[in-house]
LOKOL-916994 format. One line per field, with one value per residue: residue in three letters; x, y, z of N, C-alpha, C in turn; chain; residue number from 1. Coordinates in steps of 0.1 Angstrom, whole numbers, padded with zeros to 4 digits, always signed. Atoms other than C-alpha are relative to their C-alpha. Last residue first. Layout:
# residues N
type: ALA_...
neast: X_...
nnorth: Y_...
nup: Z_...
caeast: X_...
canorth: Y_...
caup: Z_...
ceast: X_...
cnorth: Y_...
cup: Z_...
mol: A_...
seq: NUM_...
# end
This chain:
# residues 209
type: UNK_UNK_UNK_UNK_UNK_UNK_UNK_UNK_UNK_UNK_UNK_UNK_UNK_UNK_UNK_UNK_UNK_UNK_UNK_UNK_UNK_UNK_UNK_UNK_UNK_UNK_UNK_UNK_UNK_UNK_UNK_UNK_UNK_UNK_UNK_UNK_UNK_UNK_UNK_UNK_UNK_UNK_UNK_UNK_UNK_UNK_UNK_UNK_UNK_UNK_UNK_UNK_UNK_UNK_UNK_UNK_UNK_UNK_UNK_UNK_UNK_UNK_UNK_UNK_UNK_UNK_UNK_UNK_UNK_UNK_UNK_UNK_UNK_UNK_UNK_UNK_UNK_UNK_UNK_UNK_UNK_UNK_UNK_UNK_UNK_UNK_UNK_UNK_UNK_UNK_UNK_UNK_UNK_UNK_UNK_UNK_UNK_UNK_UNK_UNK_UNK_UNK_UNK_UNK_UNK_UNK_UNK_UNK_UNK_UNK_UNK_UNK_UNK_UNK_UNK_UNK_UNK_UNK_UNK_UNK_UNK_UNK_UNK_UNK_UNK_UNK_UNK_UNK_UNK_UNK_UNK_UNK_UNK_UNK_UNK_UNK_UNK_UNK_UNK_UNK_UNK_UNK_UNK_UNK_UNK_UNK_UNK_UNK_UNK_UNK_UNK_UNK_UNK_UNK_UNK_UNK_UNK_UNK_UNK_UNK_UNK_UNK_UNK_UNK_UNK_UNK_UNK_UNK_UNK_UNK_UNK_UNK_UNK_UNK_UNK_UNK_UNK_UNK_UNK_UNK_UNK_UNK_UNK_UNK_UNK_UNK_UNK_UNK_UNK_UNK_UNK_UNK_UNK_UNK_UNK_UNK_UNK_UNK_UNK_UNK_UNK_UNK_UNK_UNK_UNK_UNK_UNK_UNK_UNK
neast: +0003_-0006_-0002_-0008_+0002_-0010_-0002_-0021_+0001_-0010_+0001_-0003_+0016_+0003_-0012_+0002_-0002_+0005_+0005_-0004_+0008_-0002_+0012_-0001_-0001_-0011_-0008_-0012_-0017_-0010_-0015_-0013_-0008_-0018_-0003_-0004_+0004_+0016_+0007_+0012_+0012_+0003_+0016_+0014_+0012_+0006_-0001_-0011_-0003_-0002_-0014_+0010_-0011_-0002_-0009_+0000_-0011_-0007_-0013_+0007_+0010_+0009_-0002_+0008_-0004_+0013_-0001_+0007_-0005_-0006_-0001_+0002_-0010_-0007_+0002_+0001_-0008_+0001_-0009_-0009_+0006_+0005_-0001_+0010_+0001_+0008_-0001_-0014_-0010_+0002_+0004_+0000_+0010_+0000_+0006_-0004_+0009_-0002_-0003_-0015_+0004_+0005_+0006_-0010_+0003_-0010_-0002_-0010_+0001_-0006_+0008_+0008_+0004_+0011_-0002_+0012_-0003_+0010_+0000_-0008_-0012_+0004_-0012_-0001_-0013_+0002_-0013_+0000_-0012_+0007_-0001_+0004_+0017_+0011_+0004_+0007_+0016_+0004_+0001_+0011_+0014_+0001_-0013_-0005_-0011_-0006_+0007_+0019_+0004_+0011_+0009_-0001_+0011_-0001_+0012_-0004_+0009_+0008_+0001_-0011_-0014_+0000_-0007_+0003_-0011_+0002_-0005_-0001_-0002_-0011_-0006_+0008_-0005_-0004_+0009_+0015_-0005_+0004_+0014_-0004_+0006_-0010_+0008_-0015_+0006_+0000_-0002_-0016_-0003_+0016_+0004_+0004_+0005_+0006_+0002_+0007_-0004_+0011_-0009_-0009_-0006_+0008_-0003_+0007_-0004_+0010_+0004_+0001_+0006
nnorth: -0010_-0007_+0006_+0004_+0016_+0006_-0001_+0001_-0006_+0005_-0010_+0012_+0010_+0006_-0002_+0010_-0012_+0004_-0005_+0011_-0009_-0016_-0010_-0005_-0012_-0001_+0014_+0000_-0004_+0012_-0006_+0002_+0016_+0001_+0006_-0003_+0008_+0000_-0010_-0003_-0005_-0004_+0008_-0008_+0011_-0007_+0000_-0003_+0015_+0020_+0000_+0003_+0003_-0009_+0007_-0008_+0006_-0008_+0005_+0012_-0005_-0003_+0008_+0003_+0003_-0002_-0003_+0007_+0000_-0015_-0003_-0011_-0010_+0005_+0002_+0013_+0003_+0010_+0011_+0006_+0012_+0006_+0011_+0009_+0015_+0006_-0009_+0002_-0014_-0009_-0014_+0002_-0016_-0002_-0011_-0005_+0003_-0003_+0020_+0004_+0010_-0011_+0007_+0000_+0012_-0005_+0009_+0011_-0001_-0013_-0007_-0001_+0010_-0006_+0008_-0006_-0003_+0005_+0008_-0013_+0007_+0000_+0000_-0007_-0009_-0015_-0005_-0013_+0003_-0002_+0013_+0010_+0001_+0002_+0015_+0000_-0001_+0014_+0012_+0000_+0004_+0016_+0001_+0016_+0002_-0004_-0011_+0001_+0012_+0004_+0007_+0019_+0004_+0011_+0004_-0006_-0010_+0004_-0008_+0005_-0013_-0014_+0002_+0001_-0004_+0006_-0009_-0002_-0017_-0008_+0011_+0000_+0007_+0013_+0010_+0001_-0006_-0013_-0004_-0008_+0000_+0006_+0006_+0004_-0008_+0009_-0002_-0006_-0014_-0004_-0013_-0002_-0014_+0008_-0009_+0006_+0017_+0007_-0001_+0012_+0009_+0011_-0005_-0006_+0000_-0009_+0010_-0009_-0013
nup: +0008_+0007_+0007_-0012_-0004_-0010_-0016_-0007_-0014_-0007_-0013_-0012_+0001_+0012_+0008_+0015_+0012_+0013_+0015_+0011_+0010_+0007_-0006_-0016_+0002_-0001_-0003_+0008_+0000_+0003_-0002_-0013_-0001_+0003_-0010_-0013_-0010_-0003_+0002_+0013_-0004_+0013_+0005_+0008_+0006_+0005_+0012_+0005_+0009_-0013_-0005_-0013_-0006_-0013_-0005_-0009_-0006_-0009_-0011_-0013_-0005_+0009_+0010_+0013_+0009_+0005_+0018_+0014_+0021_+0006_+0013_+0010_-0005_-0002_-0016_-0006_-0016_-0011_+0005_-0009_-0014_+0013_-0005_-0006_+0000_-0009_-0016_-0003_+0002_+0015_+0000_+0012_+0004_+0013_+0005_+0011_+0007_+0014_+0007_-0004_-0008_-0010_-0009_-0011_-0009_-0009_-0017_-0009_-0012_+0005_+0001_+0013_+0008_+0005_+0016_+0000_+0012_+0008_+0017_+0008_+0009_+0017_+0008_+0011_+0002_-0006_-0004_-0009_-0010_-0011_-0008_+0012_+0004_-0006_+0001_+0014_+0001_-0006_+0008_+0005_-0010_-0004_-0010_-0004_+0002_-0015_-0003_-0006_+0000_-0011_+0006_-0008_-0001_-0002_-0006_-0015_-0009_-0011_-0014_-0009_-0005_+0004_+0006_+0007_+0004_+0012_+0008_+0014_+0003_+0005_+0012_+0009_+0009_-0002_+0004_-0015_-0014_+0002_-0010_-0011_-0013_-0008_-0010_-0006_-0014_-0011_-0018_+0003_+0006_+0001_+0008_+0012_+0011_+0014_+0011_+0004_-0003_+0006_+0015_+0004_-0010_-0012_-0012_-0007_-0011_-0007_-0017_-0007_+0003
caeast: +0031_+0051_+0029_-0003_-0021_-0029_-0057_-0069_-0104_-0109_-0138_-0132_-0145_-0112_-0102_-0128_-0120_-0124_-0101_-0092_-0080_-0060_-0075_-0046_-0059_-0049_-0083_-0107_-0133_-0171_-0199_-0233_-0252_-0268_-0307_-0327_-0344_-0343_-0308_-0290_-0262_-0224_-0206_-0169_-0144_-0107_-0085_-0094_-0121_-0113_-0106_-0132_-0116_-0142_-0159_-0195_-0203_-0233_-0256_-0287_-0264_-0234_-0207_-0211_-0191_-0193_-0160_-0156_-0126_-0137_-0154_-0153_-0158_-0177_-0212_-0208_-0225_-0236_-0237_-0267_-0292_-0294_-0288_-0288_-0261_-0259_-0227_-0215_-0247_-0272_-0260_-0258_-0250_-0243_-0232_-0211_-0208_-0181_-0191_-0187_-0211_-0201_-0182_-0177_-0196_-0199_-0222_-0230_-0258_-0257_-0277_-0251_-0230_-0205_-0177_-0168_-0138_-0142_-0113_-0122_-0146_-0169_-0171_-0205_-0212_-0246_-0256_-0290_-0300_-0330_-0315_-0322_-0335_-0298_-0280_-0288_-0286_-0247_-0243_-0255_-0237_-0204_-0205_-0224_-0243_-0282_-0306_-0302_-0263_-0245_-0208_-0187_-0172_-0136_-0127_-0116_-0121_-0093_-0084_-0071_-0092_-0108_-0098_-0117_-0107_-0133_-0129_-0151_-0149_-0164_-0171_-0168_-0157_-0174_-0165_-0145_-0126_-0138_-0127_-0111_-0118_-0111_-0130_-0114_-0147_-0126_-0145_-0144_-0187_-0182_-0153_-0141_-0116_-0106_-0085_-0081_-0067_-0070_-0045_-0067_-0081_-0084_-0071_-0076_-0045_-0051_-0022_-0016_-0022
canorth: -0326_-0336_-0342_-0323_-0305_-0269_-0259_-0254_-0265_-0265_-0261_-0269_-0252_-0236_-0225_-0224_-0212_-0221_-0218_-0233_-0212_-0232_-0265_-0289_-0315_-0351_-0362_-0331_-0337_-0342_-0324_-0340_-0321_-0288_-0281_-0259_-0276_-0252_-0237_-0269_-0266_-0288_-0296_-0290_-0298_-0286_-0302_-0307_-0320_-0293_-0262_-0266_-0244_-0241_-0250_-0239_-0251_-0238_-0252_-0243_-0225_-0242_-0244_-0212_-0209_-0197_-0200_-0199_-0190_-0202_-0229_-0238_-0270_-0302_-0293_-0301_-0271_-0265_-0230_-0209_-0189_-0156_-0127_-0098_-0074_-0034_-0019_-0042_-0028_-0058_-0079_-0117_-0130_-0166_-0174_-0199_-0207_-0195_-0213_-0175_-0163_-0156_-0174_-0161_-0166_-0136_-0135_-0112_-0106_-0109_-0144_-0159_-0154_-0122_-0133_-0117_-0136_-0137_-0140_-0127_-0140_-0124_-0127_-0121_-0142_-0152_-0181_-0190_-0210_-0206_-0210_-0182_-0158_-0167_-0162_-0125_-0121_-0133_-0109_-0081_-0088_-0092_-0056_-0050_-0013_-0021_-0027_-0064_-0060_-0029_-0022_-0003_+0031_+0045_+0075_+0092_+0071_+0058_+0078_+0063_+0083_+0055_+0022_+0037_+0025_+0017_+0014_-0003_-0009_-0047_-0069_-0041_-0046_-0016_+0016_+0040_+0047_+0021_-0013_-0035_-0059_-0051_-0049_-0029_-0022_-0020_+0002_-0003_-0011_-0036_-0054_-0073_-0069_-0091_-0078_-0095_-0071_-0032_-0019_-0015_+0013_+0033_+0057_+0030_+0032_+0027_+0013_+0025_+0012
caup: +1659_+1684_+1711_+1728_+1698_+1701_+1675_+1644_+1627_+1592_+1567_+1531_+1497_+1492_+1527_+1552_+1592_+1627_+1650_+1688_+1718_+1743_+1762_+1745_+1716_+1718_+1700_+1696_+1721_+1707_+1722_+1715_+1687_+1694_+1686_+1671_+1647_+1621_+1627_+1631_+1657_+1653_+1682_+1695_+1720_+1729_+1754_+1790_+1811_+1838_+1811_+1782_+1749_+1725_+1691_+1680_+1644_+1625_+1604_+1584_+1556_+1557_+1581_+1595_+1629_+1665_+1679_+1717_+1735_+1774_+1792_+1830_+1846_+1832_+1832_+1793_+1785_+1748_+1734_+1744_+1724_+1700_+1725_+1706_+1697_+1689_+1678_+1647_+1627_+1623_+1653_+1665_+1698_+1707_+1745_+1763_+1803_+1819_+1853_+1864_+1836_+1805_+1777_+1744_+1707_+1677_+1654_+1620_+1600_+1560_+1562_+1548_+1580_+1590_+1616_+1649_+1670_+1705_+1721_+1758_+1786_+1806_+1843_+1860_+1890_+1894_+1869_+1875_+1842_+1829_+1796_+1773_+1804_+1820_+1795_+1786_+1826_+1825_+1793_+1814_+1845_+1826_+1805_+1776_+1780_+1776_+1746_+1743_+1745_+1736_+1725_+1745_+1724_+1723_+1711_+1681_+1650_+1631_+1598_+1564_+1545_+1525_+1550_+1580_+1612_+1638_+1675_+1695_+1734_+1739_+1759_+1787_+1824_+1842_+1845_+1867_+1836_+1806_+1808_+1784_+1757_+1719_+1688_+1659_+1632_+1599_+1574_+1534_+1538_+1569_+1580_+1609_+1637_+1668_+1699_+1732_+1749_+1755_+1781_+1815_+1839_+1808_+1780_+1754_+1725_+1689_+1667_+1627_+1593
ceast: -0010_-0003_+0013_+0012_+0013_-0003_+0008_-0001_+0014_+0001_+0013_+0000_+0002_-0007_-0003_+0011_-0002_-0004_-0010_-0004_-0002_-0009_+0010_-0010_+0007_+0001_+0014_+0010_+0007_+0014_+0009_+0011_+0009_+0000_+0017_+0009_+0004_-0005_-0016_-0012_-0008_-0022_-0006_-0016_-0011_-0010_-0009_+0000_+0011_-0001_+0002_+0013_-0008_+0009_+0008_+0019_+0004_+0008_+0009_+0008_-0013_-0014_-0009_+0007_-0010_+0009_-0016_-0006_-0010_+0003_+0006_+0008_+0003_+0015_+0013_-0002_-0004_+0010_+0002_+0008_+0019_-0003_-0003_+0004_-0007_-0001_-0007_-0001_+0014_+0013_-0002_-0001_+0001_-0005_-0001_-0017_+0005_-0003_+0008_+0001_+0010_-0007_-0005_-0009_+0009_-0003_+0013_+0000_+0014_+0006_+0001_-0010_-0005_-0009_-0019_-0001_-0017_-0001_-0013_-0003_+0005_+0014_-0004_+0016_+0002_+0010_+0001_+0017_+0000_+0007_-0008_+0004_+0000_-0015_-0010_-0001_-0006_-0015_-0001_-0003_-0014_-0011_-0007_+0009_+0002_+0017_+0008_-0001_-0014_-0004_-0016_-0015_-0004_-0016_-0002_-0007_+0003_-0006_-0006_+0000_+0007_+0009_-0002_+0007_-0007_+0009_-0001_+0009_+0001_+0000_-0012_+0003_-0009_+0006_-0001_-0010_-0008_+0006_+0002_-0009_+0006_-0007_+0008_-0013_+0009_-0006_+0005_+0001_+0014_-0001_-0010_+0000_-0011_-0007_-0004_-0007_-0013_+0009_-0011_+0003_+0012_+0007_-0008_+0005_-0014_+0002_-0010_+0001_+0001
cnorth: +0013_+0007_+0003_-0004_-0005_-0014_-0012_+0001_+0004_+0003_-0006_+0004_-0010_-0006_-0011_+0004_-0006_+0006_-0004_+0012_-0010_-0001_+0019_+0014_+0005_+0016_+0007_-0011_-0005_+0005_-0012_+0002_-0005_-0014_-0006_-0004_+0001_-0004_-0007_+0011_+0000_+0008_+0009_-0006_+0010_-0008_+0010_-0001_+0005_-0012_-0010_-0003_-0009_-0008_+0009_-0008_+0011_-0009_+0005_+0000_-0006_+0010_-0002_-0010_-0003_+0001_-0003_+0004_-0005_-0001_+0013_+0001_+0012_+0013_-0008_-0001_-0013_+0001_-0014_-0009_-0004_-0019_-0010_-0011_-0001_-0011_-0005_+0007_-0004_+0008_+0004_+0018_-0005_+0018_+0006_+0006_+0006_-0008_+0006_-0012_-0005_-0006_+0014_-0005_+0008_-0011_+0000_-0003_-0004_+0005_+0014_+0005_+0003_-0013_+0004_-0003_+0005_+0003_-0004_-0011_+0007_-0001_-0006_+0001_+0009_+0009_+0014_+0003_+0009_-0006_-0002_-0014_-0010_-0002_-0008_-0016_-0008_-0001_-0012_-0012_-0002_-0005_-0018_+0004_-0012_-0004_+0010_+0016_+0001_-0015_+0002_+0006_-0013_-0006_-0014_-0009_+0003_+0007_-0010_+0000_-0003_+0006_+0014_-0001_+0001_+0009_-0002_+0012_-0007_+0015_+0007_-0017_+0000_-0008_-0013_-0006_+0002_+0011_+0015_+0007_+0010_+0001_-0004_+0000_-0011_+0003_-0013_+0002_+0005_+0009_+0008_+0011_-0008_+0011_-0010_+0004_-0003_-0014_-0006_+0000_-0010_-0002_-0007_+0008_+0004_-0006_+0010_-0008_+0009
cup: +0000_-0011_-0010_-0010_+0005_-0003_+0003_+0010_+0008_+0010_+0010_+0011_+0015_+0002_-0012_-0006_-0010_-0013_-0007_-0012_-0013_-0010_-0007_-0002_+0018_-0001_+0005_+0005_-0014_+0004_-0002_-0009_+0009_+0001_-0002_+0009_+0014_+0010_+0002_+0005_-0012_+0010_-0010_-0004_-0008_-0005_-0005_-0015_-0011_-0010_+0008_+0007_+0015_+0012_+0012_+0006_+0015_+0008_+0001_+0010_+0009_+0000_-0013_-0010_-0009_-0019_-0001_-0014_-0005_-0012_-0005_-0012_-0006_+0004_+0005_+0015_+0001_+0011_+0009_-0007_+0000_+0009_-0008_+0004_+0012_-0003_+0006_+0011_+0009_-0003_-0016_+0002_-0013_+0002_-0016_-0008_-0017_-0009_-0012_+0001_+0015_+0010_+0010_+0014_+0011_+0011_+0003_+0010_+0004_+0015_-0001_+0005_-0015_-0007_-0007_-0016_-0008_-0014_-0007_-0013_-0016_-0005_-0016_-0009_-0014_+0000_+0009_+0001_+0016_+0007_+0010_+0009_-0012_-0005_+0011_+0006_-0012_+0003_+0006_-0006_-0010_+0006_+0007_+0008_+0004_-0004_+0012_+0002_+0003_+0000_+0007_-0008_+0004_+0002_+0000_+0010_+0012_+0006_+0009_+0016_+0005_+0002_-0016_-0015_-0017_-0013_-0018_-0007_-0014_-0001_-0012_-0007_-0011_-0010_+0003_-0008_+0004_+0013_+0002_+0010_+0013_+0016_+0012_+0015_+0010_+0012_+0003_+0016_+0004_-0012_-0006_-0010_-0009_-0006_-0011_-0015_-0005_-0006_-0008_-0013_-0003_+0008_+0009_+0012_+0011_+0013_+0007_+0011_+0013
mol: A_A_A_A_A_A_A_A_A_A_A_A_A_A_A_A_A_A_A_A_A_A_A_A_A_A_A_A_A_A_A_A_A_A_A_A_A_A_A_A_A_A_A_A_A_A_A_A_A_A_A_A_A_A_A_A_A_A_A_A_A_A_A_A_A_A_A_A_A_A_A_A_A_A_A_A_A_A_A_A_A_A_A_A_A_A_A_A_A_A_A_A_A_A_A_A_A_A_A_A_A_A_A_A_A_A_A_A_A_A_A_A_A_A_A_A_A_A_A_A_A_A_A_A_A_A_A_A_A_A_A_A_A_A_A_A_A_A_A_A_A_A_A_A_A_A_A_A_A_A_A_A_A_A_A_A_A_A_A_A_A_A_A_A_A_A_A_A_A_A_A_A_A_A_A_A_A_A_A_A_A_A_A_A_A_A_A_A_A_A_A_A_A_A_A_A_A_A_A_A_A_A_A_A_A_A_A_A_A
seq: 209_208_207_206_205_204_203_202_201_200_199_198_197_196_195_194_193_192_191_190_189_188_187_186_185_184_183_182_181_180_179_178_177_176_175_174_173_172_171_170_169_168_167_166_165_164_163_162_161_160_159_158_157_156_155_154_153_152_151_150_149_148_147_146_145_144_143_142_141_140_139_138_137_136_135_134_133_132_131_130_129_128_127_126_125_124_123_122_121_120_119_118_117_116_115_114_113_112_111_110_109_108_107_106_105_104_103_102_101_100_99_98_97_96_95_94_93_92_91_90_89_88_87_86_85_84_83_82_81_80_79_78_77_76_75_74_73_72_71_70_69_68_67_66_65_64_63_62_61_60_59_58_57_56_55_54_53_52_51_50_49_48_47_46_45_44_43_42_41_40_39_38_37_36_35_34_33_32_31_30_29_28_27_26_25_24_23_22_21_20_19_18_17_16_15_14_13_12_11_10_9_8_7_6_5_4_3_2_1
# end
């Protein structure tokens, strides 16, 4: 239907869309002029008249423009961590649960920690809590997933222990399940997606197949 172009410091990257009411909202990472690193500028394309919106819009977080200092604060107050560096990580894919809400996972932090939002309207997102840390070197790409209602799946690239690992989160109880590596997997981007009643995970595997 078209291409949209940020006038900026940097090309937009890392691009993930949903949908909302016949709207796509076009989600990409860049950085504003003479700003700071967003996650994310918004663009939104309206399937109707055909028209993308002028302009380029960064997201918020908690109340305040997202950029890498904010979303290494958000985790901070849910962990009581002290991360202090602020790099914010890409590929975050933006998915709508059963509760009607959608989430969104990436790493933040300069461990590159992992992070749940959630949002009503696709502009403003909340902090929601922390994805496990193995304390095993930095994390990046993570999936935030609705395996049923209660439970949630978090899967993610981990770069020093290597491959791809995931764990499961129960809503009532709060609590993430030890981290299981993918068998033979390699540390790129993993998926997660249903397909006929079945949940499936993709991703790089070392090998021939």
């Amino acid at each position: 239907f078209g291409c949209f172009v940020q006038t900026s410091e940097m090309p937009p990257c890392a691009q993930t869309m949903t949908v909302k009411d016949d709207v796509l909202y076009l989600f990409f990472r860049g950085r504003r002029a003479k700003g700071t690193p967003g996650l994310w500028c918004l663009r939104t394309y309206d399937t109707r008249t055909g028209k993308m919106s002028e302009g380029a819009e960064i997201c918020t977080l908690d109340g305040k423009e997202f950029n890498g200092e904010t979303a290494r604060d958000a985790y901070n107050r849910l962990t009581g961590d002290s991360q202090v560096k602020c790099a914010v990580g890409d590929e975050c894919n933006v998915r709508r649960f059963s509760d009607g809400r959608y989430y969104t996972a990436m790493s933040v932090g300069g461990d590159c920690v992992g992070l749940v939002l959630r949002s009503e309207n696709l502009m403003d997102w909340t902090s929601v809590l922390a994805t496990p840390d193995l304390h095993g070197g930095r994390t990046w790409e993570y999936e935030i997933f609705e395996l049923s209602a209660g439970r949630w799946m978090s899967a993610w690239r981990q770069e020093d222990l290597g491959g791809v690992w995931t764990a499961t989160y129960d809503v009532a109880a709060k609590t993430w399940s030890k981290p299981v590596k993918v068998e033979n997997s390699i540390a790129v981007k993993p998926y997660l997606f249903r397909y006929r009643g079945v949940n499936y995970l993709a991703a790089n595997i070392s090998g021939t197949v």
